[in-house]
Z-matrix of the N, CA and C atoms (Angstrom, degrees):
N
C 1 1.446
C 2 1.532 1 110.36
N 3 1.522 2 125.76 1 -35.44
C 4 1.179 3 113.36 2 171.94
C 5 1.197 4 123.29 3 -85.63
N 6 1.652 5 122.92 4 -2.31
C 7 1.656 6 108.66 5 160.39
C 8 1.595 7 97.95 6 -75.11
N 9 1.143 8 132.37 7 -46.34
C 10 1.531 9 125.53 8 178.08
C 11 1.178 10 114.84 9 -29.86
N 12 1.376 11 139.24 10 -45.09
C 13 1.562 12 155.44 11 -166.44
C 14 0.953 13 91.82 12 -81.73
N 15 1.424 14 141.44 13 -90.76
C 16 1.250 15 152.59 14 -173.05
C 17 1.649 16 109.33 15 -32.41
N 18 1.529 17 124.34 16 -51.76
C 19 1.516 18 117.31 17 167.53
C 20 1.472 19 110.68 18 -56.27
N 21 1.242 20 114.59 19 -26.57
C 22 1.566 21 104.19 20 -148.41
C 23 1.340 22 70.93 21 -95.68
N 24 1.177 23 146.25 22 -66.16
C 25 1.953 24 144.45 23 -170.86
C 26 1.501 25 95.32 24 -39.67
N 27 1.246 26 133.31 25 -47.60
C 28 1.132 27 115.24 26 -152.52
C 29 1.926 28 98.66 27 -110.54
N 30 1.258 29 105.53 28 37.01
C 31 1.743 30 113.93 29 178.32
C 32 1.083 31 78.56 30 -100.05
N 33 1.760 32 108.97 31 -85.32
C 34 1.216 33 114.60 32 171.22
C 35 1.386 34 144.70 33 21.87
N 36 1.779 35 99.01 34 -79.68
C 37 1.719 36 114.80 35 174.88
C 38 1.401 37 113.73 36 -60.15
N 39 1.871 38 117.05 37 -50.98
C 40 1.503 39 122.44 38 161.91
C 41 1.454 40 111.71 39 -34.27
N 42 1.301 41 124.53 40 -42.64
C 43 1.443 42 127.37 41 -152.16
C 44 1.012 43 95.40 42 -67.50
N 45 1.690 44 130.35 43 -51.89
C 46 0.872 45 153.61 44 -149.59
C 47 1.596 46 114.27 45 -75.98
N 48 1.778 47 109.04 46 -44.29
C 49 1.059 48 96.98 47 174.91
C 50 1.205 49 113.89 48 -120.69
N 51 1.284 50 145.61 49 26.96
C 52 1.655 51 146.97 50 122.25
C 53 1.329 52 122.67 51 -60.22
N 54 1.786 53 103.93 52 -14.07
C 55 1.519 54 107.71 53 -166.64
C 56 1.784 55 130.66 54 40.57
N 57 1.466 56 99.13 55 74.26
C 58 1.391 57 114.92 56 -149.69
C 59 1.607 58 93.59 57 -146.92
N 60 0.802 59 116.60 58 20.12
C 61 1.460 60 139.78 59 166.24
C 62 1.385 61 121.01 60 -49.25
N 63 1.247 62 138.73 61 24.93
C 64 1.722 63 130.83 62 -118.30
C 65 1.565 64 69.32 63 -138.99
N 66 1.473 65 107.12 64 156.12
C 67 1.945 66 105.26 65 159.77
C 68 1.617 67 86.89 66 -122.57
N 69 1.149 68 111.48 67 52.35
C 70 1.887 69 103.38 68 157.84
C 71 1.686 70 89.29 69 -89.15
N 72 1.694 71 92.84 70 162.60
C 73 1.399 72 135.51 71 170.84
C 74 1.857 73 107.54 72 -55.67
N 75 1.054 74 158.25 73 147.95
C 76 1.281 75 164.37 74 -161.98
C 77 1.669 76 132.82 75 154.30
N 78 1.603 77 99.53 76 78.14
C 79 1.510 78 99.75 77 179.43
C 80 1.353 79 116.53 78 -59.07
N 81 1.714 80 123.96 79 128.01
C 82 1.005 81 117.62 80 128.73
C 83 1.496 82 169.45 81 11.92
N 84 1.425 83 130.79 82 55.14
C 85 1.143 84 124.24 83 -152.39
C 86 1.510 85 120.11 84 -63.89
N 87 0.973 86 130.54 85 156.94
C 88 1.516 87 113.24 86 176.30
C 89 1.788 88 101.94 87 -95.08
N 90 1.524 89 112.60 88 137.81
C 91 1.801 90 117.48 89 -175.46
C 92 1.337 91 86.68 90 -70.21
N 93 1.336 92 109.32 91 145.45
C 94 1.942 93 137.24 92 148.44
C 95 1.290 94 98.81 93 -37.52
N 96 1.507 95 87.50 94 147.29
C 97 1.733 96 101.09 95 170.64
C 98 1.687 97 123.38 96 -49.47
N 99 1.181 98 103.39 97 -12.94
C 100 1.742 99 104.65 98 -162.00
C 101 1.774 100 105.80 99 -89.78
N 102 1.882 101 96.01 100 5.21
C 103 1.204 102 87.91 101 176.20
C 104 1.263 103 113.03 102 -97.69
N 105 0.959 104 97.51 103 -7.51
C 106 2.022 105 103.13 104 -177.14
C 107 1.331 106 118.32 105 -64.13
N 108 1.046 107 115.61 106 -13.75
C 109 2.274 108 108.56 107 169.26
C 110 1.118 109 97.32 108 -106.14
N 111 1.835 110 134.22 109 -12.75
C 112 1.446 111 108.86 110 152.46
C 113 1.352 112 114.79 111 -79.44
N 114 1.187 113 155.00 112 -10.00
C 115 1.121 114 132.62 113 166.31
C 116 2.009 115 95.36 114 -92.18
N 117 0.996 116 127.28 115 17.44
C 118 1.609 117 114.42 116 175.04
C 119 1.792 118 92.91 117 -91.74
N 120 1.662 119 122.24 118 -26.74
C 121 1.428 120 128.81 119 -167.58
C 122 1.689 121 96.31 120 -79.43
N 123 1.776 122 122.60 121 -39.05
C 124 0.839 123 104.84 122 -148.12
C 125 2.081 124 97.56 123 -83.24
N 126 1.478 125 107.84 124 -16.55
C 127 1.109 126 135.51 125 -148.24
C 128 2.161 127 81.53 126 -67.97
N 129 0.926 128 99.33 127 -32.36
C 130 1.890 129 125.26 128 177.16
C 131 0.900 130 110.30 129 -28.02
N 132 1.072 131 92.41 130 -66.04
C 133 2.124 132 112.96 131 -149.99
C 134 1.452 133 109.76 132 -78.26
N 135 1.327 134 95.16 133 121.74
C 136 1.302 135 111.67 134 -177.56
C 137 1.643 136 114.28 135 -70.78
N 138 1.576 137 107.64 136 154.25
C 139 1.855 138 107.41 137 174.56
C 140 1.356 139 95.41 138 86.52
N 141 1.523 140 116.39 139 155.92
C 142 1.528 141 110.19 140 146.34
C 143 1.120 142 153.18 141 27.75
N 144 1.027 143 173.85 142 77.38
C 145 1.226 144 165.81 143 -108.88
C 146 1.617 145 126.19 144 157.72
N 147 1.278 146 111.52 145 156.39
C 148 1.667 147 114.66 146 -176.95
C 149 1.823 148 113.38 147 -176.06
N 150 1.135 149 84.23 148 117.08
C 151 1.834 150 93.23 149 174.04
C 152 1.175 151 117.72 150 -93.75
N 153 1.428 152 104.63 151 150.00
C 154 1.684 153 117.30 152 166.59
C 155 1.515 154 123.02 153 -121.99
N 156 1.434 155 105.47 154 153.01
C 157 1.320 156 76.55 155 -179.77
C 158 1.941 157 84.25 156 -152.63
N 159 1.890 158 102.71 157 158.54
C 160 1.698 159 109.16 158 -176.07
C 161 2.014 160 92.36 159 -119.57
N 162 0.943 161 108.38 160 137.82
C 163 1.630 162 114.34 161 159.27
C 164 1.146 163 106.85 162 -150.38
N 165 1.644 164 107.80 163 150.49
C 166 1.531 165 116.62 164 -162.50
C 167 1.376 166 114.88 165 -127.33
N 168 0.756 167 137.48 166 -158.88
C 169 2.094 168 123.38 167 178.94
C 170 1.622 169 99.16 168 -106.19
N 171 1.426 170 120.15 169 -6.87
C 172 1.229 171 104.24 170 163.34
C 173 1.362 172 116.82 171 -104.90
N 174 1.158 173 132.54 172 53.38
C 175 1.300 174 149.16 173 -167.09
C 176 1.390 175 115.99 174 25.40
N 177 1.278 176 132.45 175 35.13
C 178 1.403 177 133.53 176 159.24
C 179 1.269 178 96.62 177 -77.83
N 180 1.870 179 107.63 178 152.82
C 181 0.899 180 119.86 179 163.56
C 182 1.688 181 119.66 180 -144.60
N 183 1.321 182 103.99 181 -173.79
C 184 1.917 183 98.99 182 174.10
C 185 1.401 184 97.34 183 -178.39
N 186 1.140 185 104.60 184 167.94
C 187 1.829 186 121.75 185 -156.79
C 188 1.239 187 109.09 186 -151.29
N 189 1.180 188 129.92 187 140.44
C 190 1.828 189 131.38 188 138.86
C 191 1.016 190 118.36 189 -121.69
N 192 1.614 191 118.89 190 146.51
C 193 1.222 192 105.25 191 153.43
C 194 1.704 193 121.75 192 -141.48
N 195 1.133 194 122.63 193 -169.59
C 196 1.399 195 113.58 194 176.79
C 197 1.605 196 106.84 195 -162.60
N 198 1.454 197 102.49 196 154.14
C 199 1.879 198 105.77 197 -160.54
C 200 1.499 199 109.87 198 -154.87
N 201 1.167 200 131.91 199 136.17
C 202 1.480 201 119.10 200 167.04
C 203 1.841 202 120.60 201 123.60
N 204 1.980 203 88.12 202 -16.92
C 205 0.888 204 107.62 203 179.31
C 206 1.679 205 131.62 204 -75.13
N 207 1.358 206 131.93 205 158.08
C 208 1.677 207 144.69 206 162.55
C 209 1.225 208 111.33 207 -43.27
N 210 1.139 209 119.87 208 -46.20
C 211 1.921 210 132.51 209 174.76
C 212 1.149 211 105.93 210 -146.63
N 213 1.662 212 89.22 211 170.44
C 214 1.459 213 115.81 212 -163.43
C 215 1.384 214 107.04 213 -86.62
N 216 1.348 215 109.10 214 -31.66
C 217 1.814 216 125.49 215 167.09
C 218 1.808 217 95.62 216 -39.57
N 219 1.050 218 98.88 217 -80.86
C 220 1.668 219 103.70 218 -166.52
C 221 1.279 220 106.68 219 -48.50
N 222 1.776 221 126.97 220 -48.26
C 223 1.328 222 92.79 221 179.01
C 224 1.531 223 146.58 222 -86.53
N 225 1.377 224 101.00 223 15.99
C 226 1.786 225 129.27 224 -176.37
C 227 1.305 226 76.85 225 -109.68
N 228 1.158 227 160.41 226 2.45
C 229 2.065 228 143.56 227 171.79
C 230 2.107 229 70.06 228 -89.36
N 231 1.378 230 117.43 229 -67.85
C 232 1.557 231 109.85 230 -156.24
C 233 1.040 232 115.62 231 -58.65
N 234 1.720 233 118.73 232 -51.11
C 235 1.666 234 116.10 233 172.62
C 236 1.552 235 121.85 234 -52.70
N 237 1.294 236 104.45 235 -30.45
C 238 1.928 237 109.22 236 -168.76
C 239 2.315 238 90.76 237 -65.61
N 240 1.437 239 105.87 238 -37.65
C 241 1.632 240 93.21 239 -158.32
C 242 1.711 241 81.23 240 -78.95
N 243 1.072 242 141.57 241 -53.11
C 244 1.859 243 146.48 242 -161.31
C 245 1.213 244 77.90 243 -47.64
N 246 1.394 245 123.25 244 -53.08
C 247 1.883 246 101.23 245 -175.67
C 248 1.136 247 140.55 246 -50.46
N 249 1.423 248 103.85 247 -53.83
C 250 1.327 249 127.89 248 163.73
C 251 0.580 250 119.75 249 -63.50
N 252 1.703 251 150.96 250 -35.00
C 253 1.739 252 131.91 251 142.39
C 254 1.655 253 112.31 252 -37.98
N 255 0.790 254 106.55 253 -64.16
C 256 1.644 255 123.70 254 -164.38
C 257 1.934 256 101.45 255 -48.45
N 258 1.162 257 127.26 256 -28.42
C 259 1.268 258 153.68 257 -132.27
C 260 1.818 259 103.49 258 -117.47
N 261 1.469 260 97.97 259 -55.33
C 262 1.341 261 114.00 260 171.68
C 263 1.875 262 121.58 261 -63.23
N 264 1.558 263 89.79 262 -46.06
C 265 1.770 264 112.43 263 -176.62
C 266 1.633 265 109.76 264 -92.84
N 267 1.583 266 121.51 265 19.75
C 268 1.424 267 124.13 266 166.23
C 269 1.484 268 96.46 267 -138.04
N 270 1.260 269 121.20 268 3.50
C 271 1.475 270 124.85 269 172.05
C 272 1.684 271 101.97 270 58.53
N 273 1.249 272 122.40 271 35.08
C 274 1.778 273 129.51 272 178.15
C 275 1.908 274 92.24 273 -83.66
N 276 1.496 275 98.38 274 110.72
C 277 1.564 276 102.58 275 167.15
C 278 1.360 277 130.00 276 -102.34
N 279 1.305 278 110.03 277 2.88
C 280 1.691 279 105.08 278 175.30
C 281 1.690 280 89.33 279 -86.97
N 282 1.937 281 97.97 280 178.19
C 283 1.063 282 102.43 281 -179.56
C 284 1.597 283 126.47 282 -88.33
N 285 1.709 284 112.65 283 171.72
C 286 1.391 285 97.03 284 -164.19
C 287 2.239 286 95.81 285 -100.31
N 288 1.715 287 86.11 286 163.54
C 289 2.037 288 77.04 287 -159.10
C 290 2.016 289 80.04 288 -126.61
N 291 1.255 290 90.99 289 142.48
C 292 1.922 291 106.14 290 158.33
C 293 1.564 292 91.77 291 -45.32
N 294 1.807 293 89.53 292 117.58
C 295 1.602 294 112.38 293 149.27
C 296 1.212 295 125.23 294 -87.47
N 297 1.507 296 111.81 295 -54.02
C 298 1.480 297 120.14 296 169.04
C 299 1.668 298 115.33 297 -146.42
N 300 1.814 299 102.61 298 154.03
C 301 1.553 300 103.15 299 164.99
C 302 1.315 301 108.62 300 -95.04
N 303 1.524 302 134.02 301 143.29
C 304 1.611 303 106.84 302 177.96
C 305 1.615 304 114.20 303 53.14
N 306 1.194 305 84.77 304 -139.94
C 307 1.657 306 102.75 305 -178.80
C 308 1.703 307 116.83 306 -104.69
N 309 1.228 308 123.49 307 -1.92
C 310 1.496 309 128.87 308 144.98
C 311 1.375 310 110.27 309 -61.21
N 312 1.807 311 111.35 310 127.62
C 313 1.433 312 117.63 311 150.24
C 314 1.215 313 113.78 312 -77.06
N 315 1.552 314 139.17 313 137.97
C 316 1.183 315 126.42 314 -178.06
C 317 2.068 316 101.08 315 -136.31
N 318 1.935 317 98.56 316 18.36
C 319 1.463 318 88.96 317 -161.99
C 320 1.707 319 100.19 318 -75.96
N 321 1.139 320 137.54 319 12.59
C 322 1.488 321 128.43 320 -143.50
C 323 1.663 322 89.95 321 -132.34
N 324 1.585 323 127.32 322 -22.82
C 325 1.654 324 138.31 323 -176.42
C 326 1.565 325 96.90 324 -69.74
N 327 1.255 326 101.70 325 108.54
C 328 1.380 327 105.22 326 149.67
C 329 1.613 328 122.82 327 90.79
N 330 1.691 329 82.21 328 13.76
C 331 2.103 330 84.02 329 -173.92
C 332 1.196 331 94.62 330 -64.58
N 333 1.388 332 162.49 331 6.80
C 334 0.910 333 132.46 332 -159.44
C 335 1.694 334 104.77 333 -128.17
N 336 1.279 335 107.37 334 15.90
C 337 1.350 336 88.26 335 -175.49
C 338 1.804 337 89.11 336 -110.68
């Protein structure tokens, strides 16, 4: 129950600052293989942590993440901007969605509601 809180607190904060707040319908893309040893780096980092990640139907993509941190607040404040660089400089325009808390993936829970 308290990773439940904590995803749903920390949807929330994303929501808030990707502004992605919308209850439209939006499947999920699954990231290219080339993302899989970045999430094996992010899988690393000790403390805290939370990834993001944007993919688009033309296979651009972009990521942040952040690790090491006191809270989970701070490191979704660091991953949400790594995104948004990353996002801006691959020209990826949909929005970016929670990949993982820690070491839970949670990007695939609940696209559908």
């Amino acid at each position: 129950m308290k990773n439940f809180i904590k995803v749903a607190v920390l949807s929330a904060l994303l929501a808030t600052v990707f502004g992605c707040a919308s209850g439209t319908y939006e499947t999920r893309l699954d990231p290219p293989d080339a993302f899989n040893p970045i999430f094996m780096q992010y899988k690393d980092l000790p403390g805290q942590k939370i990834m993001v990640i944007a993919v688009d139907l033309t296979g651009q993509w972009a990521f942040g993440y952040d690790g090491g941190r006191a809270t989970l607040e701070e490191a979704a404040e660091n991953a949400a901007i790594k995104c948004d660089k990353a996002r801006d400089k691959h020209q990826v325009f949909t929005t970016a969605k929670l990949f993982a808390v820690n070491d839970e993936i949670v990007y695939y829970k609940n696209q559908f509601e």
